[in-house]
MDAnalysis code that builds the backbone (N, CA, C; Angstrom):
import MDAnalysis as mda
import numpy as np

u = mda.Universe.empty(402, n_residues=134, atom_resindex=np.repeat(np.arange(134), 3), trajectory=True)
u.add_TopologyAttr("name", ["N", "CA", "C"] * 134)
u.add_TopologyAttr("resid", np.arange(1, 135))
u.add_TopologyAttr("resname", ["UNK", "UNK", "UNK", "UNK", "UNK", "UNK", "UNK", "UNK", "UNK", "UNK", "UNK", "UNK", "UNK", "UNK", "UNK", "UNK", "UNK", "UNK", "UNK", "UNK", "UNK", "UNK", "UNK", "UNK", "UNK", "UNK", "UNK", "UNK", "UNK", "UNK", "UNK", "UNK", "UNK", "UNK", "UNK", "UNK", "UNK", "UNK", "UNK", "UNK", "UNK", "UNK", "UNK", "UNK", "UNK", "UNK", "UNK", "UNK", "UNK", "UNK", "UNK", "UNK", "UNK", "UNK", "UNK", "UNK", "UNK", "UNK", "UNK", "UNK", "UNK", "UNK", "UNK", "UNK", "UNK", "UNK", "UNK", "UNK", "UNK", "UNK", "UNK", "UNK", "UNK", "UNK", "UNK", "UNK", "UNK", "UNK", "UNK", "UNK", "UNK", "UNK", "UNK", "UNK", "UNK", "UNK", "UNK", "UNK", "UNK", "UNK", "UNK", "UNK", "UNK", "UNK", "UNK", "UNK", "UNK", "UNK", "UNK", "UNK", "UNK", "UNK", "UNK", "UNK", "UNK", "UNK", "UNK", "UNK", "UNK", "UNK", "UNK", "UNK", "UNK", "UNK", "UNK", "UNK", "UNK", "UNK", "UNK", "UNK", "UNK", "UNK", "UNK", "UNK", "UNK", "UNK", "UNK", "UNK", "UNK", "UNK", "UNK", "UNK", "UNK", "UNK"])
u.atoms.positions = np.array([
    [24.026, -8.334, 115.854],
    [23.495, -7.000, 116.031],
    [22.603, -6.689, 114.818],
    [21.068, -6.088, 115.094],
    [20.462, -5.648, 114.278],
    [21.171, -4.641, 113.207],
    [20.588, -4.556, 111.983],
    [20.990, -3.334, 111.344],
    [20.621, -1.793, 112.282],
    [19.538, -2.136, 112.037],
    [19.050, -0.984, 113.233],
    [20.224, -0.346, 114.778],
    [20.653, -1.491, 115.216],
    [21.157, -1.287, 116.344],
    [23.000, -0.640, 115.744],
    [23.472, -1.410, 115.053],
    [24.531, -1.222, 114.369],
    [24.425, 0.089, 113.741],
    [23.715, 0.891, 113.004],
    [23.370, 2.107, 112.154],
    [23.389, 3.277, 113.444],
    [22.769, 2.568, 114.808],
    [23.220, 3.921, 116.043],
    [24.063, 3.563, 116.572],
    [25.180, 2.656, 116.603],
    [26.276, 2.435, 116.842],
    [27.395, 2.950, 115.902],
    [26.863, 2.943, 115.187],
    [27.837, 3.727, 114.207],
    [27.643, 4.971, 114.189],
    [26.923, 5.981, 114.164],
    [26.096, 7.010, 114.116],
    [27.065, 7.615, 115.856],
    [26.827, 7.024, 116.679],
    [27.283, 7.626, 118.028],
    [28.992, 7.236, 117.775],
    [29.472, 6.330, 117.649],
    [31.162, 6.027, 117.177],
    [31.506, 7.130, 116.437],
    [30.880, 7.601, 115.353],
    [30.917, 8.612, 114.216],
    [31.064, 10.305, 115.020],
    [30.123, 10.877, 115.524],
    [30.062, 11.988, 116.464],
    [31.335, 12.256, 117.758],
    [31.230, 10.649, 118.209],
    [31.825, 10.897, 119.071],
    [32.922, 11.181, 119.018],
    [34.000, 10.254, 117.710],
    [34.965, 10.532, 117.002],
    [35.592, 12.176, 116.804],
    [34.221, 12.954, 115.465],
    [34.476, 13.931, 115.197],
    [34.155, 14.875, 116.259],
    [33.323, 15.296, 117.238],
    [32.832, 16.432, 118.094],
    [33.408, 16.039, 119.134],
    [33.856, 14.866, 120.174],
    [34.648, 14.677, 121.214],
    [36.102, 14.922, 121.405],
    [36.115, 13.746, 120.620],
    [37.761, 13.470, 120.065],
    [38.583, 13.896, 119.192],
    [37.678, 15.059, 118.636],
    [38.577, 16.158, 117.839],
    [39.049, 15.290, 116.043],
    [38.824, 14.288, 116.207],
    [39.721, 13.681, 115.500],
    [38.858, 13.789, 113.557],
    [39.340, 14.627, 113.041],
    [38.879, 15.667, 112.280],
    [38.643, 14.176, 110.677],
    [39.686, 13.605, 110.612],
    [39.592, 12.545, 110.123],
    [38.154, 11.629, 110.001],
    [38.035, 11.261, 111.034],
    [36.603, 10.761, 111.135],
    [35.260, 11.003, 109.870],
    [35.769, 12.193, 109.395],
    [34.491, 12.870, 108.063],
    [34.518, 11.667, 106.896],
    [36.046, 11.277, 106.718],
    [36.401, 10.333, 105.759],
    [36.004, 9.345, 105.797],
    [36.193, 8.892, 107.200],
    [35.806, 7.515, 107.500],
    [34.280, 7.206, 107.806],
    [33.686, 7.682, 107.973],
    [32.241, 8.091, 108.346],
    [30.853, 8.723, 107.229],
    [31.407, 9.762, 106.992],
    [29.996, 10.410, 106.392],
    [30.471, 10.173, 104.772],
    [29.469, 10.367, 104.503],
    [29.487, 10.333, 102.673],
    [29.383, 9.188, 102.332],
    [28.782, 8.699, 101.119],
    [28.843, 7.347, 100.530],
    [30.247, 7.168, 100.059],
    [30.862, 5.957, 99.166],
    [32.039, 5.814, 98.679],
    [32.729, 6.152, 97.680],
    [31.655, 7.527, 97.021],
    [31.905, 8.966, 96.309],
    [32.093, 10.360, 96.993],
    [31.768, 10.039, 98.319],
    [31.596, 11.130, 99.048],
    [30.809, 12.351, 99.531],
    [29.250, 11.560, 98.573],
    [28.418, 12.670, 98.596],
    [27.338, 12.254, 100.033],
    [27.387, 13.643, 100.576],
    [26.704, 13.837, 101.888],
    [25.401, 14.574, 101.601],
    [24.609, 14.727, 101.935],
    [23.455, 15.530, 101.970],
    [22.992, 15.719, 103.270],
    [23.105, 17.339, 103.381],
    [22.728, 18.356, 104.879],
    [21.851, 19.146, 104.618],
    [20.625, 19.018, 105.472],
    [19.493, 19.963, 105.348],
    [19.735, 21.024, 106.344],
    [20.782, 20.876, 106.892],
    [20.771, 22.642, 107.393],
    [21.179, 23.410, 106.844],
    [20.649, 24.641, 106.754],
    [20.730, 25.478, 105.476],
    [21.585, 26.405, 105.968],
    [23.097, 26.238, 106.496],
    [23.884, 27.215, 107.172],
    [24.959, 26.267, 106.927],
    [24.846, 24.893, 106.217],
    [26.036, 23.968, 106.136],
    [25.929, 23.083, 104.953],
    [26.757, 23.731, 104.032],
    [27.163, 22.784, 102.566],
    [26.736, 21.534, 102.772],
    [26.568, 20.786, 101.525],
    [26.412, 19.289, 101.597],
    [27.906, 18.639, 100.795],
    [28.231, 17.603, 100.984],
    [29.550, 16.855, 100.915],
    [30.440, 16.928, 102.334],
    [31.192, 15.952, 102.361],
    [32.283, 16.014, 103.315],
    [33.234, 17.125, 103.523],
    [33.385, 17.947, 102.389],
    [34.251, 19.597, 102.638],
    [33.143, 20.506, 102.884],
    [31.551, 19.994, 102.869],
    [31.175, 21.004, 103.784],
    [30.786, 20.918, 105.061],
    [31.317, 19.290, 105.308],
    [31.646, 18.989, 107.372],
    [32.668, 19.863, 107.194],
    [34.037, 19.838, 106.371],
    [34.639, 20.523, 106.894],
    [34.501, 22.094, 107.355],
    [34.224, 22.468, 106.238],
    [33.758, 24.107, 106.474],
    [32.821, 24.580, 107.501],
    [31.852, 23.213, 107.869],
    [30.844, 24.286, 109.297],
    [31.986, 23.510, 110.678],
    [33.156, 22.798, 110.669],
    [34.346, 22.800, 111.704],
    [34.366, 23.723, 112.042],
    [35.713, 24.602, 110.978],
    [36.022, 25.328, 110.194],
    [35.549, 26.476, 111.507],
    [34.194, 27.166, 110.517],
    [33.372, 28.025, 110.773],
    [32.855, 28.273, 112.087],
    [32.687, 27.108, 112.836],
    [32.141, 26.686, 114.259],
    [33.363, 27.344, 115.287],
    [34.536, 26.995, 114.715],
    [35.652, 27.030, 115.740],
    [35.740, 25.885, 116.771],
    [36.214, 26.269, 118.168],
    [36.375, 25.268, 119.014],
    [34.821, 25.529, 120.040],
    [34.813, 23.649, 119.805],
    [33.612, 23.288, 120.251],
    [33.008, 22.069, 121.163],
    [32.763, 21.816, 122.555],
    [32.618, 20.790, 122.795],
    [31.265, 20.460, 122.972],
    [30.962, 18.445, 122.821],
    [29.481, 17.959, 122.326],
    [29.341, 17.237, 123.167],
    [28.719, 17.300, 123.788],
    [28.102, 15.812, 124.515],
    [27.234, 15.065, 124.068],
    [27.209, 14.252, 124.031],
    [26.040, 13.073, 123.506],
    [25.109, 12.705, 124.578],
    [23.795, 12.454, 124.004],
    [22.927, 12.530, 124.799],
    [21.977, 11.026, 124.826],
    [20.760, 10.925, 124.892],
    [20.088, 10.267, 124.081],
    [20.280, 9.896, 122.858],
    [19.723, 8.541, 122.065],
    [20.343, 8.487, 120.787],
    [18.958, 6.958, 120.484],
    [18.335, 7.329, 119.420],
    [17.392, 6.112, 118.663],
    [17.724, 6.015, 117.983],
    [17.161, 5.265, 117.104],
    [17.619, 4.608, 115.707],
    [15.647, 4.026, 115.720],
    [15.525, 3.798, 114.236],
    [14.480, 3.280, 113.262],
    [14.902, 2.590, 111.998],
    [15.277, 1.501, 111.545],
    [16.100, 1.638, 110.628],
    [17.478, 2.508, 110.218],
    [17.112, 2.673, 108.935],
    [18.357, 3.300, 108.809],
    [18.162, 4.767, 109.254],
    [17.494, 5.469, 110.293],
    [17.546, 6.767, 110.916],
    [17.684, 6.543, 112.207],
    [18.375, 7.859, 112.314],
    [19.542, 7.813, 113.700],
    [18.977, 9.132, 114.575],
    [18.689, 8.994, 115.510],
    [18.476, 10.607, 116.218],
    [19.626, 10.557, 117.222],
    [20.297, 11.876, 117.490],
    [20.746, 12.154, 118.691],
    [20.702, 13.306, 119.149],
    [20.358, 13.304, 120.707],
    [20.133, 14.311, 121.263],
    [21.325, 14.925, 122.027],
    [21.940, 16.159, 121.487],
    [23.056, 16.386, 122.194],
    [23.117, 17.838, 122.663],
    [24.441, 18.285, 123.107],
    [24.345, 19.950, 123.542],
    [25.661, 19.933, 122.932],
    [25.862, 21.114, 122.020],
    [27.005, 21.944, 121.483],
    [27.000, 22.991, 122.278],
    [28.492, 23.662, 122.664],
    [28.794, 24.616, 123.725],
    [30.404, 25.313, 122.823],
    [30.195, 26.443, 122.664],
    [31.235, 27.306, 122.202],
    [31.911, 27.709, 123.170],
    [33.016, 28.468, 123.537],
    [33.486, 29.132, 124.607],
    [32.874, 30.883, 124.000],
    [32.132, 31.183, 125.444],
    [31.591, 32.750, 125.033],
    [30.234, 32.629, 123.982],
    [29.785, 31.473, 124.306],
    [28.292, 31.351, 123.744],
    [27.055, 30.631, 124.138],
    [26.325, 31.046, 124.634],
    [25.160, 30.263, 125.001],
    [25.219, 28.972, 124.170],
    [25.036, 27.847, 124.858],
    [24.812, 25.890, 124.597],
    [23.520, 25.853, 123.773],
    [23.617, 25.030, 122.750],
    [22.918, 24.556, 121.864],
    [22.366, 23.206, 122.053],
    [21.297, 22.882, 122.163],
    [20.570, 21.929, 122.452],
    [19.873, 21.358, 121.088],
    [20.898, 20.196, 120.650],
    [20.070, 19.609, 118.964],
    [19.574, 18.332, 118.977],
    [19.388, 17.913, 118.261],
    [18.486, 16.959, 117.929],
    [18.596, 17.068, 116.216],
    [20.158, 16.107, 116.448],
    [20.552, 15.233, 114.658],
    [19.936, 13.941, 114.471],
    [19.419, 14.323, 113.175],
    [18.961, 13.249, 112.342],
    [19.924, 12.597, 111.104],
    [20.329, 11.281, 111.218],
    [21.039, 11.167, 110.332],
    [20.259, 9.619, 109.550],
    [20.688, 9.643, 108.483],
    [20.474, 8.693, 107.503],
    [21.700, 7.450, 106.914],
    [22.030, 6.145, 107.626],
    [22.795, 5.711, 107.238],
    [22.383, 5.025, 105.972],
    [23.830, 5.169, 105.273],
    [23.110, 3.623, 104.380],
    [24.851, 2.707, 104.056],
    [25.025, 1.746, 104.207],
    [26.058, 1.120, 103.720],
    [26.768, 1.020, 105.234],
    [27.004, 1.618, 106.554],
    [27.635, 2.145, 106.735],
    [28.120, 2.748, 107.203],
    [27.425, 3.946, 106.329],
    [27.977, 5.562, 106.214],
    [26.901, 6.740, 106.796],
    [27.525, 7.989, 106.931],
    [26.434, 8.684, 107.073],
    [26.161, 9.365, 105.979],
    [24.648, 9.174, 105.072],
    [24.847, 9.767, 104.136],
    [23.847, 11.005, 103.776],
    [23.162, 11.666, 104.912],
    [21.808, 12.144, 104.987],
    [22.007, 12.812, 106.615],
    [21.851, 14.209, 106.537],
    [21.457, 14.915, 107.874],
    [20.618, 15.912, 107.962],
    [19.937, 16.199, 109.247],
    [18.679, 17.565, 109.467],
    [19.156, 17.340, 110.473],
    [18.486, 18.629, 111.427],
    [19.063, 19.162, 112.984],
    [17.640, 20.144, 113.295],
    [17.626, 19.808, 114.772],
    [16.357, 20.761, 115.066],
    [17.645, 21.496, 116.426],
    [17.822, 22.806, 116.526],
    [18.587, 23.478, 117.173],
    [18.062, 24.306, 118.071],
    [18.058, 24.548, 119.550],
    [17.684, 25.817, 120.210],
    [19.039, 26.009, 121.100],
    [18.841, 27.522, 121.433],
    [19.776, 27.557, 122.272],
    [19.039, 26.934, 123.796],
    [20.443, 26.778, 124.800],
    [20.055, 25.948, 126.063],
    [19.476, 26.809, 126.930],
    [18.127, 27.062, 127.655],
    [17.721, 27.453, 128.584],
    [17.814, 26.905, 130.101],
    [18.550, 27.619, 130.831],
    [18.927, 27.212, 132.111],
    [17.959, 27.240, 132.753],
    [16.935, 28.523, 133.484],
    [15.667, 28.847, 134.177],
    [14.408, 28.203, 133.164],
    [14.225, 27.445, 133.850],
    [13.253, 26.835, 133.098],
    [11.961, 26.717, 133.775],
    [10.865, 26.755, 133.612],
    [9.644, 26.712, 134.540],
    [9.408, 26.152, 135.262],
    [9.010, 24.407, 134.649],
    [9.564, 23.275, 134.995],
    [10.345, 23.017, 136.272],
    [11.832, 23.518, 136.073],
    [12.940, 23.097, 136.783],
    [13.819, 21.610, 136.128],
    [13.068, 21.673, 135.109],
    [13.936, 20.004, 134.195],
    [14.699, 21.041, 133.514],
    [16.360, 20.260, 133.346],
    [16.871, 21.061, 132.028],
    [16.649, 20.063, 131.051],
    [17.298, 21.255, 130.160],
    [16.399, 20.816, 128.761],
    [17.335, 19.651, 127.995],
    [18.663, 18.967, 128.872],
    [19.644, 18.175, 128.036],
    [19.710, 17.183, 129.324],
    [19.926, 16.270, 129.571],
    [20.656, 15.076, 130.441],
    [21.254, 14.467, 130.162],
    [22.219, 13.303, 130.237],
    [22.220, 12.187, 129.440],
    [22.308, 11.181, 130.531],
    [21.612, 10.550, 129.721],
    [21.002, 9.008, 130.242],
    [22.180, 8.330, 131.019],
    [21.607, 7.963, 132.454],
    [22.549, 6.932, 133.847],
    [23.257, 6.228, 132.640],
    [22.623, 5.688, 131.399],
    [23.124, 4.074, 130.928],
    [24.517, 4.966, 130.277],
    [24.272, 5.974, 129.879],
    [25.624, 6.336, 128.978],
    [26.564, 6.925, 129.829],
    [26.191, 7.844, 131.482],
    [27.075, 7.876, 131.886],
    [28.381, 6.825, 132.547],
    [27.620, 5.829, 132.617],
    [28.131, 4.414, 133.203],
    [29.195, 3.687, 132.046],
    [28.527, 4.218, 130.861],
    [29.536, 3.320, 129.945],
    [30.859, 4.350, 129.297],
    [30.555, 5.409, 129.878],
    [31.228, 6.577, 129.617],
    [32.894, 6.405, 130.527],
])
């Protein structure tokens, strides 16, 4: 397996872990280098692994679907939808930065989900290939 291919394999193992499977652990095993320092460019969420914890935390209960997902090297995109209970769905697009690994580097482009759309495309799918392996 390429680095490349391995870095969004890890990257989707990683998410799917923490935003699916609840399994809160995953921050440890996953993000931060082997000091623990994370760096998050969203400016609503600390950088380090206690500040995954704190936008949890803060978020409350939340489910993610995974969507689409590239890789370029060591950058990872995934396209997913976050859904609160009692809140309009969030439609993002994470960028992450592996190195070693790890995740050690994130940005997010966020809208909320528009249902009526002009179009008639919604604005999230996920790909036949992932429902199949799903």
């Amino acid at each position: 397996m390429s680095d490349t291919a391995a870095n969004k394999a890890l990257v989707v193992k990683a998410i799917t872990a923490l935003f699916i499977d609840g399994d809160a652990a995953a921050i440890d095993r996953y993000w931060g280098d082997p000091t623990g320092q994370y760096i998050n460019h969203n400016p609503q969420t600390p950088n380090g692994r206690d500040g995954m914890r704190a936008f949890l935390a803060a978020a409350g209960p939340l489910t993610y679907q995974v969507g689409m997902a590239a890789a370029a090297g060591d950058i990872v995109m995934v396209h997913g939808r976050y859904e609160r209970p009692d809140s309009t769905a969030v439609i993002a697009v994470d960028m992450f930065r592996v190195k070693d690994g790890r995740i050690v580097e994130h940005w997010d482009v966020l809208q909320d989900e528009v249902t009526d759309t002009v179009n008639g495309n919604p604005m999230f799918t996920v790909p036949a290939a992932a429902e199949a392996a799903a």
